[in-house]
C-alpha positions as a Markdown table, in Angstrom:
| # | Residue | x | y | z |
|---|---|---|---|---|
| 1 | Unk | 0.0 | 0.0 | 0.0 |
| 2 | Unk | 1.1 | 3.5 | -0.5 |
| 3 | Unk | 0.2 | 5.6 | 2.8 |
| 4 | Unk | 0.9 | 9.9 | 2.2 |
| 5 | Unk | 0.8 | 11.4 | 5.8 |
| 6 | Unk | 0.5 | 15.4 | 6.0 |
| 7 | Unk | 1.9 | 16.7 | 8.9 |
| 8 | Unk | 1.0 | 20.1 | 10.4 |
| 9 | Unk | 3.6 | 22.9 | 9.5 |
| 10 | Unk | 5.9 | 20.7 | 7.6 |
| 11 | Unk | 6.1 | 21.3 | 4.0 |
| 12 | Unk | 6.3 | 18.0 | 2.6 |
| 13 | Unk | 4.0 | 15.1 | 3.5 |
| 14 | Unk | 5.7 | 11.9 | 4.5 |
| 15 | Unk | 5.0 | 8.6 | 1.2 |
| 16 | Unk | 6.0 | 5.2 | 2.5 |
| 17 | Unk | 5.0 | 2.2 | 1.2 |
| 18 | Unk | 3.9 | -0.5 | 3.3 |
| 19 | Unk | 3.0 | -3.8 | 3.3 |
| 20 | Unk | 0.9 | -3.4 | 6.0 |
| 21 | Unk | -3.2 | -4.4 | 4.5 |
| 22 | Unk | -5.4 | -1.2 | 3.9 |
| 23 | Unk | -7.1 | -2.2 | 7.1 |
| 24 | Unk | -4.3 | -2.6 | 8.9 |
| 25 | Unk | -2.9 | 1.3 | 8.4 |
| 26 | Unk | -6.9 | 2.5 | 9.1 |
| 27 | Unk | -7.2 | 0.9 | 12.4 |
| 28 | Unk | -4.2 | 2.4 | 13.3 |
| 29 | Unk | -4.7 | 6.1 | 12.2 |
| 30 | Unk | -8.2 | 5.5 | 13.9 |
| 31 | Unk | -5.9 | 4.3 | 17.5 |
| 32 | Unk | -3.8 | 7.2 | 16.5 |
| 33 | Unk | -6.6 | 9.7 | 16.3 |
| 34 | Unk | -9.0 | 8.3 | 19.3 |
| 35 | Unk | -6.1 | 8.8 | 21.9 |
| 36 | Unk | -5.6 | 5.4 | 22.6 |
| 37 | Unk | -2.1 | 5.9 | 21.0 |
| 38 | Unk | -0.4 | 8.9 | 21.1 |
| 39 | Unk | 1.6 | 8.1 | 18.2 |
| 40 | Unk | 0.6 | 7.1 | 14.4 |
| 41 | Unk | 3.1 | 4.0 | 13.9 |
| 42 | Unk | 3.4 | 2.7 | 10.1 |
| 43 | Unk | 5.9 | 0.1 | 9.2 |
| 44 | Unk | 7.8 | 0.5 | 5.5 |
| 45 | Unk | 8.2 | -2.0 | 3.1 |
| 46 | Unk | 11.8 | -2.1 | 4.0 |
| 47 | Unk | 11.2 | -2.9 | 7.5 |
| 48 | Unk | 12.0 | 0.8 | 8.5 |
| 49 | Unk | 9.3 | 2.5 | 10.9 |
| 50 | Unk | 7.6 | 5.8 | 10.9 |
| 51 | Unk | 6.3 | 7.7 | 13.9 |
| 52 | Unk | 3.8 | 10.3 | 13.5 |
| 53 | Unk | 2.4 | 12.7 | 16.7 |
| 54 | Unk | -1.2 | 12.0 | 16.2 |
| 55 | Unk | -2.0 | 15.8 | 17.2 |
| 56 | Unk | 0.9 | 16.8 | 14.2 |
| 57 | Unk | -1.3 | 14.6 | 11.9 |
| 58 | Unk | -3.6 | 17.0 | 9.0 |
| 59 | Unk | -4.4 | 14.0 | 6.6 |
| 60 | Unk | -3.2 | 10.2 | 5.9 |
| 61 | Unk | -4.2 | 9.2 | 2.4 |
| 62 | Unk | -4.4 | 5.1 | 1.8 |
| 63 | Unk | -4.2 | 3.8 | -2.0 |
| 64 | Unk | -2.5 | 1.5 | -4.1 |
| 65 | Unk | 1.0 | 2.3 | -5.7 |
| 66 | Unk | 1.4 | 4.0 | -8.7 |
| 67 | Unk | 2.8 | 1.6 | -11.7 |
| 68 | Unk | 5.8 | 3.5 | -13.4 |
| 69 | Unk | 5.6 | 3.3 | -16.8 |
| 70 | Unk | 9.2 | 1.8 | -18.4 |
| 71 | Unk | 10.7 | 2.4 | -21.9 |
| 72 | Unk | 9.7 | 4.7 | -24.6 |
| 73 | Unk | 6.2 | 5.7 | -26.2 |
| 74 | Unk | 5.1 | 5.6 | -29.6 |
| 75 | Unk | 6.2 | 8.5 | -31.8 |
């Protein structure tokens, strides 16, 4: 999955992706955002991890990744 996190008064938003299920990432923005965890928690496809404030959050988009397109086009 690719997760986009916006953070309050940072300029870029965070894009990981995870191979955490779709599911998986909403119940934990949802723990995040409740206050049953003070931290959003996500988990990269390299195994790296990436902790979020959950008061810092402004928006966490969930979607599939984009498929590069590879070689040339027609002329």
């Amino acid at each position: 999955m690719e997760v986009k996190i916006g953070v309050q008064h940072a300029p870029r938003e965070i894009v990981i992706e995870s191979e955490q299920s779709g599911e998986e990432i909403e119940q934990a923005v949802a723990a995040a955002l409740t206050g049953s965890a003070k931290l959003l928690s996500l988990t990269d496809d390299r195994g790296r991890k990436v902790l979020v404030p959950s008061e810092r959050l402004a928006y966490v988009e969930i979607g599939e990744p984009t498929k590069h397109k590879v070689g040339f086009g027609a002329i």
